[in-house]
N, CA, C and O of each residue as an XYZ file, in Angstrom:
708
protein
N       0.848     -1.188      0.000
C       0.000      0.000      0.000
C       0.890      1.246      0.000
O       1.635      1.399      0.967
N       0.888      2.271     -1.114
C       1.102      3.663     -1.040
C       1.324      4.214      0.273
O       1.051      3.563      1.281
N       1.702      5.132      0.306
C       2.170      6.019      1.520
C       0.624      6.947      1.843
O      -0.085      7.283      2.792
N       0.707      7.080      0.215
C      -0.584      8.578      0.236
C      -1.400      7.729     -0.369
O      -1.197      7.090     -1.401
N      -2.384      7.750      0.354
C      -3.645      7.284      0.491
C      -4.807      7.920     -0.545
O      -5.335      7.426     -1.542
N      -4.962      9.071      0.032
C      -5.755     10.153     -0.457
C      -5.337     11.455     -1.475
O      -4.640     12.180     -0.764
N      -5.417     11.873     -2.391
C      -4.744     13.273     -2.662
C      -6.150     14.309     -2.707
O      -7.218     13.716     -2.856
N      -6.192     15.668     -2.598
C      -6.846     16.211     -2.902
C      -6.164     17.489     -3.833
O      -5.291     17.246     -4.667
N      -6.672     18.875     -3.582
C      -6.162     19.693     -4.478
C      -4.935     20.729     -4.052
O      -4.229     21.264     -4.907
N      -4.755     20.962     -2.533
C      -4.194     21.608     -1.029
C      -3.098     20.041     -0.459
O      -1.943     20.141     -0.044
N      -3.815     18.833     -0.595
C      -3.264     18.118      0.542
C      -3.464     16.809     -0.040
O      -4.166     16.456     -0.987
N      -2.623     16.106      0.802
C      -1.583     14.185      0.603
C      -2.653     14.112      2.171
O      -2.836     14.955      3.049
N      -3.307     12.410      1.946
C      -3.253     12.038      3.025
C      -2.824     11.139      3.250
O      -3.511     10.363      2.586
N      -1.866     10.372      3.924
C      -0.796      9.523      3.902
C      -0.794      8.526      5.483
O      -1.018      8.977      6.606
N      -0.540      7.400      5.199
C      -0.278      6.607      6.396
C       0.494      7.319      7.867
O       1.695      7.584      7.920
N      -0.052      7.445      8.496
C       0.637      7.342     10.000
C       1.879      6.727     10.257
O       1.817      5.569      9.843
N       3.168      7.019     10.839
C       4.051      6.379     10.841
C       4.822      6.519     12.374
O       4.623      7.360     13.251
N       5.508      5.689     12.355
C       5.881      5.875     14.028
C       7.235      7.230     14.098
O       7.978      7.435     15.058
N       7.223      7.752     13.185
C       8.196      8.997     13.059
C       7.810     10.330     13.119
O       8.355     11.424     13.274
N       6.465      9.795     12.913
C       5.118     11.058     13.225
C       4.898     11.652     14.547
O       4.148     12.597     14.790
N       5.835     10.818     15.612
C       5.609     10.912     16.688
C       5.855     12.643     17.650
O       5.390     12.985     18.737
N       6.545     13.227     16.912
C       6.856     14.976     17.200
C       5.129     15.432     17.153
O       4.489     16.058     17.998
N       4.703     14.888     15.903
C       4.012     16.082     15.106
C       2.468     15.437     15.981
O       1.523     16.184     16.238
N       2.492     13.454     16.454
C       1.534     13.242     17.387
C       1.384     14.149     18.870
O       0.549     14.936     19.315
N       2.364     13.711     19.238
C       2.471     14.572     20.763
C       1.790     15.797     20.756
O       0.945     16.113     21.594
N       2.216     16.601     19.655
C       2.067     18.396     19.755
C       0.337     18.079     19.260
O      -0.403     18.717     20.009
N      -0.225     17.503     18.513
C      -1.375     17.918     18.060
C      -2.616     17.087     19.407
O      -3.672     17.659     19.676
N      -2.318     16.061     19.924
C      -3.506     15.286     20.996
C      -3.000     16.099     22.371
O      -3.438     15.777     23.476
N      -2.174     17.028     22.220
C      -1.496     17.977     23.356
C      -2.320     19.396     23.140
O      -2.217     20.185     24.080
N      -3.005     19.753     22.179
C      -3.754     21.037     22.093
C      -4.600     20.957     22.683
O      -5.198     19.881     22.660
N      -4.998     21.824     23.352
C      -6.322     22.647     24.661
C      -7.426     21.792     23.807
O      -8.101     20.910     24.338
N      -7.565     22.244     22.056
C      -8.643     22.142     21.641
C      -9.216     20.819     21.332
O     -10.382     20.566     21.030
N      -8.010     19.844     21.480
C      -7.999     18.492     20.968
C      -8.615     17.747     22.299
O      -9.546     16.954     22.158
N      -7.927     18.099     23.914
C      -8.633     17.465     24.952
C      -9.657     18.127     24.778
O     -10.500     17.248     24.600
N     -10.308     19.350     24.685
C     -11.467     19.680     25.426
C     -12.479     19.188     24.206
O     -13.507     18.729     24.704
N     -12.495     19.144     22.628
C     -13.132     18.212     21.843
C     -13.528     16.643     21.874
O     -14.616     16.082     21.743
N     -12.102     16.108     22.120
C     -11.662     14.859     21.656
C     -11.609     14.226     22.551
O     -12.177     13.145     22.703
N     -10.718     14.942     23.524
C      -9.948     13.925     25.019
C      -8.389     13.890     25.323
O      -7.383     13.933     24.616
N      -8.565     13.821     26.311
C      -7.116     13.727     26.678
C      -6.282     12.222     26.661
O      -6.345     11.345     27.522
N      -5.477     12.220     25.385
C      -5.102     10.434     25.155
C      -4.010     10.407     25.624
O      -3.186      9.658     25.099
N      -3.538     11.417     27.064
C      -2.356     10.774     27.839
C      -0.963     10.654     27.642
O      -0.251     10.173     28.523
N      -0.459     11.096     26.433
C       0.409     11.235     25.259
C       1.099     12.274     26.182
O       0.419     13.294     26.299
N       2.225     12.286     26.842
C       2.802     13.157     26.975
C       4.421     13.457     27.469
O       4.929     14.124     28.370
N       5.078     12.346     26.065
C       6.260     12.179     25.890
C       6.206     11.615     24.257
O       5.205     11.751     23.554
N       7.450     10.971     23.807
C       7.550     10.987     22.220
C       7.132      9.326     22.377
O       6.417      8.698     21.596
N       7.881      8.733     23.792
C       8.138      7.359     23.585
C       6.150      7.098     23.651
O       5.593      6.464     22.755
N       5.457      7.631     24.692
C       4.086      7.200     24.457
C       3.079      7.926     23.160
O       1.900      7.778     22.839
N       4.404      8.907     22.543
C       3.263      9.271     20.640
C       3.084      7.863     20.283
O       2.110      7.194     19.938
N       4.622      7.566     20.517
C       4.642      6.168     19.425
C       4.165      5.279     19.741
O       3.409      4.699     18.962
N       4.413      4.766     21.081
C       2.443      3.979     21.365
C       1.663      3.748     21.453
O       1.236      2.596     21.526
N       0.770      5.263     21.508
C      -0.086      6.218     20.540
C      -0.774      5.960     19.327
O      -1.965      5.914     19.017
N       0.560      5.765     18.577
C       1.056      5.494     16.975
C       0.364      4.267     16.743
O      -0.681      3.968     16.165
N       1.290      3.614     17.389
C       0.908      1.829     17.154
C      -0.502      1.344     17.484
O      -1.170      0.642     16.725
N      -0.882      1.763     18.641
C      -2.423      1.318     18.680
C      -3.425      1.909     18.489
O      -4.457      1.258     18.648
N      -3.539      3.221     18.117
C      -4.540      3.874     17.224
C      -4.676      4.408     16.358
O      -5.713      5.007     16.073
N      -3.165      4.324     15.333
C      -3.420      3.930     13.689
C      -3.149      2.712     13.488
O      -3.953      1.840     13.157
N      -1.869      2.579     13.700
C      -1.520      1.111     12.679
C      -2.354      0.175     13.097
O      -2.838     -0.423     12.136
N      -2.696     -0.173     14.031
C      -3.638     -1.438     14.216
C      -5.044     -1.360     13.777
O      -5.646     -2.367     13.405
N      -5.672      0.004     13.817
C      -6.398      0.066     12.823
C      -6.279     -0.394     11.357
O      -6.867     -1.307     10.778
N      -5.158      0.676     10.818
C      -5.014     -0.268      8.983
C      -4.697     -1.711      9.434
O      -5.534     -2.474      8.952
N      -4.001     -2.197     10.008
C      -4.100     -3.856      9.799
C      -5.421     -4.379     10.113
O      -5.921     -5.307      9.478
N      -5.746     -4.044     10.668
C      -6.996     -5.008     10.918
C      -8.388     -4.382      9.889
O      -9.008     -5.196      9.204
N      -8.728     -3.079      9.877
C      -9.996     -2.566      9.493
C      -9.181     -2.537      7.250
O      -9.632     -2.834      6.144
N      -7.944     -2.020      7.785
C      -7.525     -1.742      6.346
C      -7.729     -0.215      6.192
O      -7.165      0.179      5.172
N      -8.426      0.886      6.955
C      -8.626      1.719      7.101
C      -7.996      2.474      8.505
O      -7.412      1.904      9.426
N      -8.298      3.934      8.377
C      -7.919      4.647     10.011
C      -7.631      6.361      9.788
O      -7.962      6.907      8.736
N      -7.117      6.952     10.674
C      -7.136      7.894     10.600
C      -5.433      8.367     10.249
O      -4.344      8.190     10.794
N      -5.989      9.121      8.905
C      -4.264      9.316      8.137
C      -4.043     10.465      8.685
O      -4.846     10.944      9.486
N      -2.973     11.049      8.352
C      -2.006     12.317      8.080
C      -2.410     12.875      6.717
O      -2.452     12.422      5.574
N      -2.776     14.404      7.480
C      -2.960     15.299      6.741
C      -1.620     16.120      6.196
O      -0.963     16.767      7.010
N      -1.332     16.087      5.148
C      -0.222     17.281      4.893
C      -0.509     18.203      3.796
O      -1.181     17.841      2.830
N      -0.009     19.424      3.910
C       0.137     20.090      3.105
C       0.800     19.828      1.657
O       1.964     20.204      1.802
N       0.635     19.357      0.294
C       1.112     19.585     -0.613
C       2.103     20.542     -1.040
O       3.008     20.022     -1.693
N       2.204     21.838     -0.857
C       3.051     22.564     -1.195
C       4.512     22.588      0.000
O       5.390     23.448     -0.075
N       4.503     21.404      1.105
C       5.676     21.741      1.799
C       5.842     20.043      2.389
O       6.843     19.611      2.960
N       4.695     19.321      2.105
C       4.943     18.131      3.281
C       4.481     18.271      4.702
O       4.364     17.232      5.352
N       4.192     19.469      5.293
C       3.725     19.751      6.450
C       2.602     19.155      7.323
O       1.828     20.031      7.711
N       2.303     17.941      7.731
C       1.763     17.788      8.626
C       0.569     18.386      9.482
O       0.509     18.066     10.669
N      -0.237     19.104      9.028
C      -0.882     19.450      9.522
C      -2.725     18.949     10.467
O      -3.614     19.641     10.962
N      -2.566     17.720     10.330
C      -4.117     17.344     10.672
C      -3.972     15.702     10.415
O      -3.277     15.028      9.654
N      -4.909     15.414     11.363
C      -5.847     13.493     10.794
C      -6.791     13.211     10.310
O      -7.513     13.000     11.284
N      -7.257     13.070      9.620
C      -8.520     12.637      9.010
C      -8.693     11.384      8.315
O      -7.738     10.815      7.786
N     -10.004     10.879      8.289
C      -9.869      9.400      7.991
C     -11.540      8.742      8.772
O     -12.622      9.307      8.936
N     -11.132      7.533      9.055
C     -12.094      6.967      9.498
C     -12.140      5.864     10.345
O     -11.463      4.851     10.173
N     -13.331      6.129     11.725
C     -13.145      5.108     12.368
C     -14.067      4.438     13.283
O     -14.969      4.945     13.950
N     -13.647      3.050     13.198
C     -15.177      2.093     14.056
C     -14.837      1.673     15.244
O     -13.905      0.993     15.672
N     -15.836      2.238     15.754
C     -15.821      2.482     17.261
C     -16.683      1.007     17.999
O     -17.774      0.982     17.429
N     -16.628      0.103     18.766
C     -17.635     -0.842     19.084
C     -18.781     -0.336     19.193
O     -19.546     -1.167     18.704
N     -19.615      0.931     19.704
C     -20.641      1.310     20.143
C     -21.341      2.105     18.960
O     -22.514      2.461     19.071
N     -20.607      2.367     17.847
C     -21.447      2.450     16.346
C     -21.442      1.519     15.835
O     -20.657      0.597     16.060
N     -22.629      1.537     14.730
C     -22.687      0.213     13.613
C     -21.813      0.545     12.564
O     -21.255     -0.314     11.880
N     -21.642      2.001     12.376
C     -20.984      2.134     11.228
C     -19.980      2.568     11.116
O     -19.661      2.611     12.304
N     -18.727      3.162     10.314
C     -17.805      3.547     10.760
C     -18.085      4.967     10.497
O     -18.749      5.440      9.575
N     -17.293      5.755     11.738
C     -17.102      7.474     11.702
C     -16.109      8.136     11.042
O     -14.942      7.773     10.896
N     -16.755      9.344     10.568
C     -15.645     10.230      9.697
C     -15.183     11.051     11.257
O     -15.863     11.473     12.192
N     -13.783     11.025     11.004
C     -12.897     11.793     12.161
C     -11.884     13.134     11.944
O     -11.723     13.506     10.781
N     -11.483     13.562     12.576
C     -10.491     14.850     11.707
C     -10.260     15.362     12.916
O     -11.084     15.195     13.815
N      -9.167     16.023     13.102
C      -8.450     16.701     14.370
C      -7.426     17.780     13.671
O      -7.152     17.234     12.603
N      -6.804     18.882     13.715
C      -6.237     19.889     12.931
C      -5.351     20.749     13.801
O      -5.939     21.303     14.729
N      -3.958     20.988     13.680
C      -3.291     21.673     14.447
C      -4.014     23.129     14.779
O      -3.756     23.910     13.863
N      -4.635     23.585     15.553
C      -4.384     25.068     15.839
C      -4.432     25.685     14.749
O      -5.513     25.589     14.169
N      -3.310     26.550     14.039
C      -3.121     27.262     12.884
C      -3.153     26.910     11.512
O      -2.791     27.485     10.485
N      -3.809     25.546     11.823
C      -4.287     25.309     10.471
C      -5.866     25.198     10.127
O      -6.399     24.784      9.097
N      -6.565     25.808     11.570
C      -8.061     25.939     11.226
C      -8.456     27.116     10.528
O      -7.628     28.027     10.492
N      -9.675     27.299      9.907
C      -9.953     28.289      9.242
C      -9.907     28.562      7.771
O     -10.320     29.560      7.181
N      -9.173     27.203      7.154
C      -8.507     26.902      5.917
C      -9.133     26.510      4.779
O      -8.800     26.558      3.595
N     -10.836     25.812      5.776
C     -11.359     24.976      4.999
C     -10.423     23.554      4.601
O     -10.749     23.033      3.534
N      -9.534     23.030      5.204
C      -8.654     21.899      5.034
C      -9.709     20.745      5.900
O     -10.233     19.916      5.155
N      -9.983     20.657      7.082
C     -11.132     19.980      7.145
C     -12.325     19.397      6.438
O     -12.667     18.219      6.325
N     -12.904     20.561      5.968
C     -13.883     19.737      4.807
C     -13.304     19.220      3.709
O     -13.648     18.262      3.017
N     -12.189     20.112      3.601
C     -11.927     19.795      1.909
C     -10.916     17.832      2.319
O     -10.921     17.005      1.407
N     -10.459     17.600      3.214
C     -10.348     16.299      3.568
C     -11.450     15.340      3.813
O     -11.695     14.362      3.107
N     -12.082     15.697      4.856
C     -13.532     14.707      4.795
C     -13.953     14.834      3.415
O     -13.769     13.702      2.966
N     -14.264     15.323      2.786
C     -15.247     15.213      1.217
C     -14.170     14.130      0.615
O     -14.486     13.069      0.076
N     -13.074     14.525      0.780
C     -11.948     13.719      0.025
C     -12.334     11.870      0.733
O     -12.819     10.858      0.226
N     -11.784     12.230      2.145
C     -12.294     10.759      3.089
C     -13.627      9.910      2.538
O     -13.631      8.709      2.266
N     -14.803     10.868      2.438
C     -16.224     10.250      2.095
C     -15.883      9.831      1.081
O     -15.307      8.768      1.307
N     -15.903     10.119     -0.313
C     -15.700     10.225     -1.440
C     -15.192      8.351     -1.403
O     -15.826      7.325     -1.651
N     -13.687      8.625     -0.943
C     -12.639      7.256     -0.377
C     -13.532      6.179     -0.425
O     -13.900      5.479     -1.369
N     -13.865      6.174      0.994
C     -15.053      5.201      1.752
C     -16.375      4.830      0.765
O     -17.038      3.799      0.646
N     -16.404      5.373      0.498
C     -17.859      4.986     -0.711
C     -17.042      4.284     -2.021
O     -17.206      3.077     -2.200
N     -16.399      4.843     -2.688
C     -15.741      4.613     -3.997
C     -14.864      3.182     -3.970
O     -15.022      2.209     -4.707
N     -14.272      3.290     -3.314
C     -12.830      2.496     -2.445
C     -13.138      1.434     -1.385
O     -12.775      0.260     -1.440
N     -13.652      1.842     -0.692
C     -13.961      0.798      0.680
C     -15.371      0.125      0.389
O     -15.697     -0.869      1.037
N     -16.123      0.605     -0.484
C     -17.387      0.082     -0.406
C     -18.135      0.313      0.091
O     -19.241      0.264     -0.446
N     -17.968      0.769      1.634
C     -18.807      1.611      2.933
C     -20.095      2.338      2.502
O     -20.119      3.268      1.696
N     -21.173      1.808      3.135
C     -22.457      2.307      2.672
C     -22.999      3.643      3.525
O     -23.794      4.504      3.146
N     -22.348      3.534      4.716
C     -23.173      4.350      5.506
C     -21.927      5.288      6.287
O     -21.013      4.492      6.502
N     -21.663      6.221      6.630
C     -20.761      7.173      7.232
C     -21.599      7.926      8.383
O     -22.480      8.751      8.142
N     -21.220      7.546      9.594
C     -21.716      8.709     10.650
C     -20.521      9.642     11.382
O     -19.421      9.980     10.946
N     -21.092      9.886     12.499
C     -19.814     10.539     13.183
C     -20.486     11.012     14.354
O     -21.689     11.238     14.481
N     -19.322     11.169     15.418
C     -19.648     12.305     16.621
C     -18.713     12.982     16.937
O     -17.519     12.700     16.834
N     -19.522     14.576     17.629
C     -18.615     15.431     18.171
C     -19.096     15.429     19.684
O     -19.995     14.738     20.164
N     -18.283     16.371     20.335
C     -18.710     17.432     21.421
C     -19.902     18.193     21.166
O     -20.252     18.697     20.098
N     -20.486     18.213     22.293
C     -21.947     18.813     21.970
C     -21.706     20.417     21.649
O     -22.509     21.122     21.037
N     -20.583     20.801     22.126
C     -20.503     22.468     22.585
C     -19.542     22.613     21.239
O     -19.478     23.787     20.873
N     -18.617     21.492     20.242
C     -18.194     21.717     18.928
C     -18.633     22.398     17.815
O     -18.301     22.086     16.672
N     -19.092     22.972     17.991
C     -20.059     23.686     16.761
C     -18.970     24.354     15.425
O     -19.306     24.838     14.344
N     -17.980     24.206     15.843
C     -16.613     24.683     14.411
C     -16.801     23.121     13.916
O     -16.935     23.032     12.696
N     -16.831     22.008     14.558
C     -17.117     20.713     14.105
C     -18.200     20.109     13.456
O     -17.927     19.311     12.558
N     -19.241     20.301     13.695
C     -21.024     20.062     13.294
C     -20.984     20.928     12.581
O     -22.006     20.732     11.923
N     -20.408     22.050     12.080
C     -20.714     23.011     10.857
C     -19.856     21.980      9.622
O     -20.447     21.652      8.593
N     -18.331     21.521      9.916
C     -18.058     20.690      8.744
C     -18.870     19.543      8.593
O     -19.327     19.231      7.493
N     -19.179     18.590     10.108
C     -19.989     17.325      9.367
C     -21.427     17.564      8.361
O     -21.977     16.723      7.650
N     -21.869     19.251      8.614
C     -23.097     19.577      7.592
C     -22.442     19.734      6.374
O     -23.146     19.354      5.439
N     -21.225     20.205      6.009
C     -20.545     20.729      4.677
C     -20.646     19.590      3.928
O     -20.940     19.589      2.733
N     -20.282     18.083      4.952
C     -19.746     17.056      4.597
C     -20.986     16.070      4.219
O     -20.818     14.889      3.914
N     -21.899     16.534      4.262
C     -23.486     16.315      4.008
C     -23.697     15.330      4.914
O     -23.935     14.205      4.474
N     -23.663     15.508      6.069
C     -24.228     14.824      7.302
C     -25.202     15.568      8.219
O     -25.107     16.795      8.220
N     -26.376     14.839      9.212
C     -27.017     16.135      9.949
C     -27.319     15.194     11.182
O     -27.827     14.073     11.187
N     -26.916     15.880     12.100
C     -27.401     15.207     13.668
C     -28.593     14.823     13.690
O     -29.535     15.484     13.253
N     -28.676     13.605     14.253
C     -29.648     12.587     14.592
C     -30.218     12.904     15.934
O     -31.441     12.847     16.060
N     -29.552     13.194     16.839
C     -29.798     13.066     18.352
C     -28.772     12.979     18.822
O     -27.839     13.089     18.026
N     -28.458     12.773     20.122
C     -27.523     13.079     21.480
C     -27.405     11.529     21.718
O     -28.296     10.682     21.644
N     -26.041     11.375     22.030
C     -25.500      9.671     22.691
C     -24.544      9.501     23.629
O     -23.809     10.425     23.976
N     -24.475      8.296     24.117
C     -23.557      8.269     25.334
C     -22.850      7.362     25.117
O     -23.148      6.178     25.275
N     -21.600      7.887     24.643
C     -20.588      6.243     24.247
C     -19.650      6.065     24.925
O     -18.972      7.022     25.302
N     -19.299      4.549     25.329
C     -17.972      4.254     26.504
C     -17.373      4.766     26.502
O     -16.937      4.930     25.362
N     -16.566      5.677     27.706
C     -15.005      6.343     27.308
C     -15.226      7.624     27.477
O     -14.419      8.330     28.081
N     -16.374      8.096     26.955
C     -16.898      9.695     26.862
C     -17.438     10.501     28.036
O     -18.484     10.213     28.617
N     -16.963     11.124     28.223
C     -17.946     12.004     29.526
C     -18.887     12.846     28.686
O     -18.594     13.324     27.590
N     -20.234     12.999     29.411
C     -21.548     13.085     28.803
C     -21.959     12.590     27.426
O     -21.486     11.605     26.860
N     -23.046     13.526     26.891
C     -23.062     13.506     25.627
C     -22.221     13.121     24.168
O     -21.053     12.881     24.474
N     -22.376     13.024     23.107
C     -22.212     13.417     22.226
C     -23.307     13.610     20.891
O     -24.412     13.181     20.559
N     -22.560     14.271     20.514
C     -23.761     14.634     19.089
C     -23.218     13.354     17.976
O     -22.109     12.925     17.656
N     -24.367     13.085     17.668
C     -24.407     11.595     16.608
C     -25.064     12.522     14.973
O     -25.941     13.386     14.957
N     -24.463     12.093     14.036
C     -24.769     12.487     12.644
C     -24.796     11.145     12.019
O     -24.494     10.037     12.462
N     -25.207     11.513     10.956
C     -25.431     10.261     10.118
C     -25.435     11.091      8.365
O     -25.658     12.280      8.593
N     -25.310     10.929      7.148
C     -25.471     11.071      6.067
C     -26.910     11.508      5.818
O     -27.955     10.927      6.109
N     -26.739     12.481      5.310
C     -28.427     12.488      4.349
C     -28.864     11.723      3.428
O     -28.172     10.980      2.732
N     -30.054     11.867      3.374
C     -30.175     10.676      2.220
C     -30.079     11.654      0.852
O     -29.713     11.053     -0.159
N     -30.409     13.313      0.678
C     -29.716     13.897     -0.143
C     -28.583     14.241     -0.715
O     -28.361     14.792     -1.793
N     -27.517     13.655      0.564
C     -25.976     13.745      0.287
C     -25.783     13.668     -1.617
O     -26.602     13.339     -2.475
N     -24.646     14.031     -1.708
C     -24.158     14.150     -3.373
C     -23.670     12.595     -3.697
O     -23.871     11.894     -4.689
N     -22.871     12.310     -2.336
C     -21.981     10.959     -2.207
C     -22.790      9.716     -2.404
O     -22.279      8.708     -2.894
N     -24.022      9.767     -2.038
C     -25.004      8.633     -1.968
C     -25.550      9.020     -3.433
O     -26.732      8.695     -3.319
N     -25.427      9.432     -4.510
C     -26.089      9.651     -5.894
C     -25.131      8.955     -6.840
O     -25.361      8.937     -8.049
């Protein structure tokens, strides 16, 4: 399998690698990433890379899928994850994305998920795409609408403190035509 997974028109999305481990630490280390996402405890290089190992790569081995590396095209830069992932407590698998800090605002988010969906339908076969955020995410639930998804209702999944907001695909989506 290729390195780069995905291309779009801005950005490579490319396998996870255990060398990624600088660019892991600094990004599951942002304010915005625990108070969204969670705090995954990461807070040395030696636990990125264990990090690394059990929540990408063991994903692609086993699912064949996961959440890649975002980079910039014009430099190689690293900037974001996006991809996809199955959680035991969904049926289906979730579109995911996390983004350094100074690379929000870019529209690099959607323009990756559309790229991701696109993937998953075309490529993987995947019929159905949901996702969850933070209820109070609303920079997040504005891309899963871009990404032609619309909240279903409120859920409570293992691992999570309170809520989360659950989306699912429209049945107008572009991707489902």
């Amino acid at each position: 399998m290729s390195a780069i997974v995905i291309s779009t028109a801005r950005l490579n999305m490319r396998l996870m690698r255990l060398d990624d481990d600088a660019f892991v630490l600094r990004l599951v280390n942002q304010s915005s990433f625990i108070n969204n996402i969670g705090d995954k405890g990461v807070r040395d290089l030696f636990s990125a890379r264990e990090h690394i190992h059990s929540s990408y790569l063991n994903q692609y081995e086993k699912l064949g899928f996961g959440l890649w590396v975002v980079e910039l095209k014009s430099n190689q830069q690293p900037i974001g994850v996006c991809g996809l992932v199955k959680r035991d407590a969904l049926t289906s698998p979730d579109i995911g994305y996390a983004f350094l800090d100074e690379a929000a605002g870019n529209g690099y988010a959607t323009e990756a998920g559309l790229a991701v969906m696109k993937y998953a339908k075309n490529q993987l076969g995947i019929k159905k795409i949901v996702a969850i955020t933070a209820t109070d995410n609303t920079a997040s639930q504005r891309v899963l609408v871009k990404l032609g998804l619309e909240f279903k209702k409120q859920v409570y999944l293992p691992g999570y403190h309170g809520a989360s907001c659950y989306f699912e695909e429209c049945s107008h989506t572009l991707l489902n035509k």
